[in-house]
C-alpha positions as CSV (number, residue, x, y, z in Angstrom):
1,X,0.0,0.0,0.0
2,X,1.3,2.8,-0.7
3,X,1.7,5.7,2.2
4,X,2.4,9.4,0.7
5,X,5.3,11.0,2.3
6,X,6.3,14.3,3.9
7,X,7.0,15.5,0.4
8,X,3.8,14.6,-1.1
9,X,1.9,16.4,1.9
10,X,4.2,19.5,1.6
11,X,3.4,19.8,-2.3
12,X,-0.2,19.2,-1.6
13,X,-0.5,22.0,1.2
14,X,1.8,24.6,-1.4
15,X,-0.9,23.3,-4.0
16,X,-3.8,24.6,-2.0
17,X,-2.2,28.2,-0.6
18,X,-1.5,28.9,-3.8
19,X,-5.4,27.9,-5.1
20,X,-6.5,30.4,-2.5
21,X,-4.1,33.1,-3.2
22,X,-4.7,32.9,-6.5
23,X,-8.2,32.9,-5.6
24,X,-7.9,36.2,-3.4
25,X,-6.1,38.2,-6.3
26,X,-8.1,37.4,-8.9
27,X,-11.2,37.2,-7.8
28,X,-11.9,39.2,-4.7
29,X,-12.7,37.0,-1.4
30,X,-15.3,40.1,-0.2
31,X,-18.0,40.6,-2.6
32,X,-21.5,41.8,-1.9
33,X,-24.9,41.2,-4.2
34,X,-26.1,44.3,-5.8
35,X,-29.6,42.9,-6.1
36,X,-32.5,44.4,-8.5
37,X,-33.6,45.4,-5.7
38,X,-30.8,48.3,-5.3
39,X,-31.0,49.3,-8.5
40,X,-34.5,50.6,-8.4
41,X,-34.0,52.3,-5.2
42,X,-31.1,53.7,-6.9
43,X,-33.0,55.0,-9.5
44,X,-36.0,55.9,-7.8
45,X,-33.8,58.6,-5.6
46,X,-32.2,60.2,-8.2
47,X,-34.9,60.2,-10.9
48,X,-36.7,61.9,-8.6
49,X,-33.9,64.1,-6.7
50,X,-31.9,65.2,-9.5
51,X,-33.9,68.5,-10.0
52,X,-32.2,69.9,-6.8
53,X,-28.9,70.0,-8.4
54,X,-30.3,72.9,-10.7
55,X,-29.6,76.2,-9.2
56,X,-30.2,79.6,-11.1
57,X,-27.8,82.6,-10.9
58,X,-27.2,83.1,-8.1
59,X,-26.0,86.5,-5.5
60,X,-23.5,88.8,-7.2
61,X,-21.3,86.1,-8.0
62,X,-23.0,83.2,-9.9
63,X,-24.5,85.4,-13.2
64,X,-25.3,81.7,-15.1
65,X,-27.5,78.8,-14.0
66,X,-25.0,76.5,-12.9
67,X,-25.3,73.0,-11.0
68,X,-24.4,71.9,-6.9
69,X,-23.3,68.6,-5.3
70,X,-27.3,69.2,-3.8
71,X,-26.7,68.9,0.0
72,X,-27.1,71.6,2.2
73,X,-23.4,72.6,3.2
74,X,-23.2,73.2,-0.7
75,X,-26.5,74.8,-1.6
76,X,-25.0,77.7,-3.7
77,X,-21.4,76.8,-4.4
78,X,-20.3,76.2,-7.8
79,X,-17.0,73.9,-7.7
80,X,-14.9,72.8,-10.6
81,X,-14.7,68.8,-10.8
82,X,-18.0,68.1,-9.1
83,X,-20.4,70.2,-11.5
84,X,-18.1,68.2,-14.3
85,X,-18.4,64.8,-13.1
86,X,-22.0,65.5,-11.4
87,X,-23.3,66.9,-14.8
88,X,-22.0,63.3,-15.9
89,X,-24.6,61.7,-13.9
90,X,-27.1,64.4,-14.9
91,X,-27.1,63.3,-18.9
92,X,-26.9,59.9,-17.7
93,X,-30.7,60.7,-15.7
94,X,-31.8,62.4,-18.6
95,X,-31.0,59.4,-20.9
96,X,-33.2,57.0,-19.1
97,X,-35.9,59.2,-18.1
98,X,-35.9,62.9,-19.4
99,X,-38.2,64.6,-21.7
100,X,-36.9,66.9,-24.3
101,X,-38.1,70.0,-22.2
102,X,-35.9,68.7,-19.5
103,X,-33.2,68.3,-21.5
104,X,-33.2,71.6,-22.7
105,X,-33.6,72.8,-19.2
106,X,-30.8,71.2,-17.6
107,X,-28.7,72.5,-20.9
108,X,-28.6,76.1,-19.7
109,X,-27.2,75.2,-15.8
110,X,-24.8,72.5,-17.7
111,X,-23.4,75.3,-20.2
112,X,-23.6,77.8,-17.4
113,X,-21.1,75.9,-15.1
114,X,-18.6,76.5,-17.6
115,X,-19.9,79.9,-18.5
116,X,-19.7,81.0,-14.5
117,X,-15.9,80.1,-14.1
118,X,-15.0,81.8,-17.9
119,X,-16.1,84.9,-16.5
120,X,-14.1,85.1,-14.2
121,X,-10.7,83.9,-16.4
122,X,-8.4,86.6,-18.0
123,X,-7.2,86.6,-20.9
124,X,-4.3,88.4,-19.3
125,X,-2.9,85.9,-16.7
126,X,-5.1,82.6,-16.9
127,X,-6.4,82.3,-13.4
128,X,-9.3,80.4,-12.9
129,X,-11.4,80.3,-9.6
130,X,-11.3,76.4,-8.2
131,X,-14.8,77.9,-6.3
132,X,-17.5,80.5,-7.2
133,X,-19.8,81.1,-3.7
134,X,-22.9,83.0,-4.7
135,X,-21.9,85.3,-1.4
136,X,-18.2,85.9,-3.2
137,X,-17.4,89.2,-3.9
138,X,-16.7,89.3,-7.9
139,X,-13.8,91.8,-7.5
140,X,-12.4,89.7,-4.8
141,X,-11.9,86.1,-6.5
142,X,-8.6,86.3,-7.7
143,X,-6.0,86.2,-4.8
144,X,-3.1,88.6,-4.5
145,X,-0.8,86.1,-6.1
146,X,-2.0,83.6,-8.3
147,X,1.2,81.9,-8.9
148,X,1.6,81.0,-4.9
149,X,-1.7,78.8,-4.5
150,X,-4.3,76.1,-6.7
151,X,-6.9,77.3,-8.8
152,X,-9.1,75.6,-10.6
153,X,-8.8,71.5,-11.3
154,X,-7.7,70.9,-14.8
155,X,-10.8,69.5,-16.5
156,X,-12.8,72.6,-17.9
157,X,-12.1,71.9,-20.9
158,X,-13.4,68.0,-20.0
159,X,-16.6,69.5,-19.1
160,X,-16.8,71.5,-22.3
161,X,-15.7,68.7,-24.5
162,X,-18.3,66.9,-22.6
163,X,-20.8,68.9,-23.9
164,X,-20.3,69.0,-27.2
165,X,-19.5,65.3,-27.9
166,X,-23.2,64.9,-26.4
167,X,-24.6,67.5,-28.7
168,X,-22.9,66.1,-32.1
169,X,-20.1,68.4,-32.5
170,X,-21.2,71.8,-31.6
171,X,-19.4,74.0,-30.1
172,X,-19.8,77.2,-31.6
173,X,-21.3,78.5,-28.1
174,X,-17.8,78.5,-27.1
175,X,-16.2,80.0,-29.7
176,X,-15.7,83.9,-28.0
177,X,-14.7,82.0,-24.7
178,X,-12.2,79.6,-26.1
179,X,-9.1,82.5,-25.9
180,X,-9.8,82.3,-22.1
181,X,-9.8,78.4,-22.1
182,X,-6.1,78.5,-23.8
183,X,-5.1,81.2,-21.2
184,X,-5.8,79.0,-18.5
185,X,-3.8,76.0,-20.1
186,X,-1.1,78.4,-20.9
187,X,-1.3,79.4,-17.0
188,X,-0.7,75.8,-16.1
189,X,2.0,75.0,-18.5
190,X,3.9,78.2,-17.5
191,X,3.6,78.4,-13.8
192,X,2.9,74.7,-12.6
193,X,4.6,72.3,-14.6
194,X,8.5,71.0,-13.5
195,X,10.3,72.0,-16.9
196,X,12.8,69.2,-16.0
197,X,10.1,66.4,-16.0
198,X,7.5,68.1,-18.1
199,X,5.2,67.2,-15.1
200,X,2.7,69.3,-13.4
201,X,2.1,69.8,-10.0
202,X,0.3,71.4,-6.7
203,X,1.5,74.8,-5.6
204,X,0.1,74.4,-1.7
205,X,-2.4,71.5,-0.6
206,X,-5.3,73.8,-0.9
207,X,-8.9,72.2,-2.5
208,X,-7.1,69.9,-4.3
209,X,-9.7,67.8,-4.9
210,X,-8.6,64.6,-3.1
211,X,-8.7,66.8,0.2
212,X,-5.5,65.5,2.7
213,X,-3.8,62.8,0.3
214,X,-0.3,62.1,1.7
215,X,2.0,62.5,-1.4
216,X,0.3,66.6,-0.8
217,X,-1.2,66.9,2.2
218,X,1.2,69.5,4.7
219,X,4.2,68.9,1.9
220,X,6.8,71.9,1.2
221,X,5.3,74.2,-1.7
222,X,5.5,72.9,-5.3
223,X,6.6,69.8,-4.5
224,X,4.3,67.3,-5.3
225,X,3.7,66.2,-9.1
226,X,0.4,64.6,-7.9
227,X,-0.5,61.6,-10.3
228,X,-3.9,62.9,-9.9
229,X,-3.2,66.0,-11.0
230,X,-1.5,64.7,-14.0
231,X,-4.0,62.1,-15.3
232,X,-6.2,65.2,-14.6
233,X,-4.3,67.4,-17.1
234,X,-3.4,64.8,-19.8
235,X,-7.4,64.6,-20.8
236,X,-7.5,68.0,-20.5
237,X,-5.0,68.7,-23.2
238,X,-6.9,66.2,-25.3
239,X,-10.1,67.8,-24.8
240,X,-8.7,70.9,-25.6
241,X,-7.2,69.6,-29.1
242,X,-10.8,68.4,-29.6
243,X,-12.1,71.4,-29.0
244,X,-9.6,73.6,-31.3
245,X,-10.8,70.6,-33.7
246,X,-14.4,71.6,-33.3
247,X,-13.4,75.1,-34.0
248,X,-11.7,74.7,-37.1
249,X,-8.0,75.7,-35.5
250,X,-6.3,73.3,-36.7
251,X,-2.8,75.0,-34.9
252,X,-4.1,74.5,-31.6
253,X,-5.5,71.4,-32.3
254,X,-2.5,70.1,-33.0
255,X,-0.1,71.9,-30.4
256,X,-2.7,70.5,-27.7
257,X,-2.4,66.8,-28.8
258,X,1.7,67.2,-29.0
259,X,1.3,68.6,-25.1
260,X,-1.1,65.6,-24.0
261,X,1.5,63.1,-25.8
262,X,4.7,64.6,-24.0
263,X,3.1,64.8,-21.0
264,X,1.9,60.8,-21.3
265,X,5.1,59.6,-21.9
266,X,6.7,61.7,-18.7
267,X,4.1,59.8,-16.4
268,X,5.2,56.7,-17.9
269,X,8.8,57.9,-17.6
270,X,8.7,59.6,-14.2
271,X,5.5,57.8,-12.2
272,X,5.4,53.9,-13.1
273,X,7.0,51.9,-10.6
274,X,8.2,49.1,-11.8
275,X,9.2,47.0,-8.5
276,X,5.4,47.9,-7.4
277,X,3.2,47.8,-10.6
278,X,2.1,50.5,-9.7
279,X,1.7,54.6,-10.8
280,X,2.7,56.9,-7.9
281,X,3.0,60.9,-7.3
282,X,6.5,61.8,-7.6
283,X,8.9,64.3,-4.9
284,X,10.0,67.3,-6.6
285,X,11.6,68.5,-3.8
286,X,15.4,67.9,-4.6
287,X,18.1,70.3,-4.3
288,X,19.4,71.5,-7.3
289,X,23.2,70.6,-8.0
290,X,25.2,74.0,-8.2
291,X,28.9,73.0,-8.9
292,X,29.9,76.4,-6.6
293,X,32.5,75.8,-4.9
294,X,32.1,76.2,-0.9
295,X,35.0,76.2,1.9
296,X,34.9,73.4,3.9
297,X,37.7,71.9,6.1
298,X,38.9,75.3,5.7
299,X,39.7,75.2,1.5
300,X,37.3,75.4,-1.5
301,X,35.4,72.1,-2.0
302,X,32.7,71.5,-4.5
303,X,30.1,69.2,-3.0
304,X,29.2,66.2,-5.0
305,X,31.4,67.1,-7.5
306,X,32.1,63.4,-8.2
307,X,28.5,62.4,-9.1
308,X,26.0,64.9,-9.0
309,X,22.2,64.2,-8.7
310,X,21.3,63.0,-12.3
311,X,17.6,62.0,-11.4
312,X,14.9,64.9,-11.5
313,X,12.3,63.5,-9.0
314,X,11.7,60.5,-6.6
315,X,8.9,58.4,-6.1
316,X,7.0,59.0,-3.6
317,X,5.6,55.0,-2.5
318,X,2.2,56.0,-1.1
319,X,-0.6,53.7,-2.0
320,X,-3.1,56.2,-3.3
321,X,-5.9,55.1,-5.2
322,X,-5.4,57.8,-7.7
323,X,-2.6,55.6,-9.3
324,X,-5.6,54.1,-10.5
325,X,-6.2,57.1,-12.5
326,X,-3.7,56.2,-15.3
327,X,-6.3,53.2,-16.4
328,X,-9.5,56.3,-16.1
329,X,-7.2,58.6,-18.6
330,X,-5.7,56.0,-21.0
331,X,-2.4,56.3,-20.1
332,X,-1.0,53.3,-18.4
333,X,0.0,50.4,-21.0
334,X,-2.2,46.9,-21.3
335,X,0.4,44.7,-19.2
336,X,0.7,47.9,-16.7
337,X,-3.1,47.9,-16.3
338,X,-3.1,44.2,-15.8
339,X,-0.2,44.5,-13.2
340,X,-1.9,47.3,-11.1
341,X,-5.2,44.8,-10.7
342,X,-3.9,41.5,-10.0
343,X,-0.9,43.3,-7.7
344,X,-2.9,46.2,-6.3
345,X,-6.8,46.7,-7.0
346,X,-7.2,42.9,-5.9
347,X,-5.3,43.0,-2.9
348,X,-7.4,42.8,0.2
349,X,-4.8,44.0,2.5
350,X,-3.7,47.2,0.5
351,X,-7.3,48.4,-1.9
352,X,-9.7,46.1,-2.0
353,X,-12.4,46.4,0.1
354,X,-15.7,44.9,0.6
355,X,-17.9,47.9,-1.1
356,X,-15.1,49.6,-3.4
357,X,-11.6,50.7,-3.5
358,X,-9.9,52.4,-0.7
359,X,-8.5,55.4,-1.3
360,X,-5.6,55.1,0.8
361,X,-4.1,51.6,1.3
362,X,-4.5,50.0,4.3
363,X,-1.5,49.1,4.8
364,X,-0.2,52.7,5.1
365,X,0.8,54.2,8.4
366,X,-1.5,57.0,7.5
367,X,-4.7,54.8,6.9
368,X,-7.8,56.2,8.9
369,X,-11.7,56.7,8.6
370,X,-12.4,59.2,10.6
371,X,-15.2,61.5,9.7
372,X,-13.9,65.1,8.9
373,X,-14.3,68.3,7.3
374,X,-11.3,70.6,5.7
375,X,-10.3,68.3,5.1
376,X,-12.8,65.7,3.9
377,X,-10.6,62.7,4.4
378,X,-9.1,60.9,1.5
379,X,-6.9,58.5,3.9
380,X,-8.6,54.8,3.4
381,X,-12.4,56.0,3.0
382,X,-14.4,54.8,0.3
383,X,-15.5,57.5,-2.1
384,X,-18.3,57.1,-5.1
385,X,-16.0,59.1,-7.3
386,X,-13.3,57.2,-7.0
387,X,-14.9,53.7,-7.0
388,X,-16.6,55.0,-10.7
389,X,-13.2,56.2,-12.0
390,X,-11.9,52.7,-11.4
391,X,-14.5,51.3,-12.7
392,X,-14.4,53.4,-16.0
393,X,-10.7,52.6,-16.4
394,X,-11.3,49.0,-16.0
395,X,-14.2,49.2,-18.4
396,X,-11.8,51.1,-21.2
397,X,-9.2,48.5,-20.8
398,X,-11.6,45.5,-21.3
399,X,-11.4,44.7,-17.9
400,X,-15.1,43.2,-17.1
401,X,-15.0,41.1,-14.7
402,X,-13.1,43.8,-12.6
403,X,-15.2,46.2,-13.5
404,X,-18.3,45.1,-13.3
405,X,-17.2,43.8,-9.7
406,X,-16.7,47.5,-8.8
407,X,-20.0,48.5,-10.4
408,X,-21.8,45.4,-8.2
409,X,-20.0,46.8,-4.9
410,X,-20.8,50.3,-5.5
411,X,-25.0,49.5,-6.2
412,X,-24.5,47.3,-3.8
413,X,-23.5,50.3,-1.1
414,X,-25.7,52.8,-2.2
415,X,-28.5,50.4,-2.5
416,X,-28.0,49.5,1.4
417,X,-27.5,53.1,1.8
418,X,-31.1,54.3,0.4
419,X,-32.6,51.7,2.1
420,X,-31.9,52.0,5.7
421,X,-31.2,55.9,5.6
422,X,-33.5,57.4,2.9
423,X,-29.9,58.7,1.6
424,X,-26.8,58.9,0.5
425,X,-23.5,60.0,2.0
426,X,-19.9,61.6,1.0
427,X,-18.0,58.9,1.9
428,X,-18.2,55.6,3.9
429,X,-16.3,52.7,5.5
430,X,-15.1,50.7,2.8
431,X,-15.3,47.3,4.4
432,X,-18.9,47.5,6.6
433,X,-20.7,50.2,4.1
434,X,-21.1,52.2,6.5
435,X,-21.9,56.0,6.1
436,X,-19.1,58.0,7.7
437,X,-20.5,61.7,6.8
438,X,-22.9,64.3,5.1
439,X,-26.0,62.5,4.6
440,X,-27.7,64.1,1.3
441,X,-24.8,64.7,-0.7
442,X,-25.8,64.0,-4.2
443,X,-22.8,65.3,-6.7
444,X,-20.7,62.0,-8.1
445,X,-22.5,60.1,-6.4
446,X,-25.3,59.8,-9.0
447,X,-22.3,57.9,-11.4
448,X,-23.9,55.4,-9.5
449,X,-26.8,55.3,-12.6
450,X,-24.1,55.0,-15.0
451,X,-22.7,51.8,-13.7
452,X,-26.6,50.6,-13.1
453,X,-27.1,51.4,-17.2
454,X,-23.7,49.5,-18.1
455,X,-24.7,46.7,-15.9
456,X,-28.2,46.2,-17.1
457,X,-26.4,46.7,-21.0
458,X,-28.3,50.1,-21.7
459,X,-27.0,53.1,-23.4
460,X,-24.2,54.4,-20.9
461,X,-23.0,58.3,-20.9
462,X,-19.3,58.6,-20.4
463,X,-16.9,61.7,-19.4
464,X,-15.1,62.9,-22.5
């Protein structure tokens, strides 16, 4: 008879941790059932909530209709990425279930959004507001230096773009406003973009979208070439050469689309980690190599005369979900997107939670879910914007089965969500779904009835 041996038992035991590991990374070990269930709460709510996201002009400030995140603590605040991305949601409503009238409605706050923050962009300078309260003071939105501080996100020109992709083409309401539009890319290119690296980056960590995220949160000034900010700016440049396109300039449609390809291949250069298959932010912060000679040990020295610094920034190793971003913008390759899910997105100790991606990984010394305000925390929270832009990368890359996992989770939370509470919230704990702040807030949230359509194989409206 014959008796297996402590080989045979060791290979068999190796065998089965490697079935489950396997397991683990490629499929996800926490899932939750987004049940029909869900989805018609979810569309229920914002089929008949949406409305509230229209505001007219508003105060002094706000001279178009424009559109809010809806809650309360943003009744009449106009910000830059959340009208874009919430206006995504908006077309999305309006393609299941609006009239024409509505449609036509909704077009003047849509329009307006981009209208409100034109008005106040100079030809002169470039400096865009990031914020438009309707109690601002119009003569008192710019700051005294515009080059020492953020202003507005890089994706006005997404939201335009946006706009005329979903009207066929047309763009001509744009046409006076479009010198402003290049002012404020020129602004960027100019004043925040490392020449060395051709990278762009934060002046301070003020509203910068992803509120306290380590690689810019309480870092020196300029330092940080945020991969968010850079995905953020590589579509921008494209929707700006589509725009010029649209236009009939075919100069600037041209320049715009040489911009967006330089800066692509300095991500790839400067922000894919190879060791982690993963895209980080990178440190700017280096000092720069002077060959001045200096007395030291009482003669003239030249420090580091032997080999100077010939790198132009450092990786900064923070697992931030906005590395992510690179699959969202098209810039990561195939077998780099691949990586960053099996190695990353699927890894239950770092991203993957039960509802959604975390936004910071869990494994970082900096992980928390506590609930605050300035900052709204971006440290391990589970965001609806963020789980949608992972799950519009993974989409784009032909990634289903990922993605339709993050589309399940997300329907899944909100669903839950609606159901106990009547609402839904800003962000939430990513492994219990449980609401952490700001009950009401509508704004990206509503992407949620883009994954519902792409899920149920109906007509889905995309970002530009």
């Amino acid at each position: 008879m014959y008796i297996p041996n402590k080989t045979y038992y060791m290979k068999r035991i190796l065998l089965l941790f490697t079935v489950l590991l396997s397991l683990t990374l490629t499929a996800g070990a926490k899932t939750v059932q987004a049940t029909k269930e869900h989805r018609e709460l979810i569309k229920q709510h914002i089929y008949g909530d949406y409305k509230k996201m229209l505001k007219l002009p508003t105060g002094t400030a706000l001279k178009y209709p424009y559109l809010t995140p809806g809650s309360r603590q943003y009744a009449q605040v106009l910000w830059d990425w959340d009208s874009w991305l919430s206006d995504v949601a908006l077309r999305q409503t309006l393609t299941d279930t609006g009239t024409e009238a509505d449609r036509q409605e909704a077009l003047k706050h849509e329009q307006g959004c981009v209208l409100n923050y034109l008005t106040y962009t100079s030809l002169e300078d470039g400096y865009m507001p990031m914020v438009v309260d309707a109690e601002s003071d119009p003569n008192k939105i710019k700051p005294a230096n515009i080059y020492a501080t953020n202003m507005h996100k890089p994706c006005l020109a997404q939201h335009a773009a946006f706009l005329v992709q979903q009207s066929g083409g047309s763009a001509e309401w744009l046409r006076e406003w479009f010198p402003r539009m290049q002012a404020f890319i020129q602004n960027y290119h100019d004043h925040h973009r490392h020449a060395e690296t051709g990278l762009y980056y934060w002046q301070d960590d003020l509203a910068i979208g992803v509120d306290n995220d380590p690689s810019t949160f309480f870092r020196p000034k300029g330092s940080s070439a945020s991969i968010y900010l850079n995905c953020m700016m590589y579509k921008e440049l494209r929707a700006m050469s589509y725009l010029a396109e649209q236009l009939k300039n075919g100069e600037a449609r041209t320049r715009y689309a040489l911009m967006a390809d330089s800066l692509r291949d300095a991500v790839r250069e400067y922000c894919w980690d190879e060791k982690d298959g993963m895209y980080y932010s990178v440190d700017l912060n280096l000092v720069k190599y002077t060959g001045e000679p200096q007395i030291i040990f009482g003669k003239p020295f030249v420090l580091h005369q032997g080999a100077p610094r010939n790198y132009p920034c450092l990786i900064q190793r923070i697992g931030c979900w906005s590395g992510f971003m690179t699959l969202w913008a098209g810039i990561a390759t195939e077998e780099q997107a691949r990586r960053m899910v099996k190695e990353n997105l699927l890894d239950e100790r770092t991203f993957c939670g039960t509802y959604g991606v975390r936004t910071l990984s869990k494994l970082e010394k900096m992980y928390n879910l506590r609930a605050t305000n300035n900052p709204s925390n971006w440290q391990g929270p589970l965001w609806g914007i963020s789980n949608y832009m992972v799950f519009r990368g993974l989409a784009d890359y032909g990634l289903d089965k990922e993605a339709r996992m993050m589309a399940e989770k997300t329907v899944a939370l909100f669903g839950e969500d609606l159901k106990e509470n009547g609402a839904l919230h800003e962000y939430y704990d990513p492994d219990t779904g449980r609401p952490i702040m700001n009950p009401g807030f509508q704004n990206w949230n509503y992407l949620v009835l883009n994954m519902v359509a792409w899920l149920e194989g109906r007509p889905v409206v995309r970002e530009f």
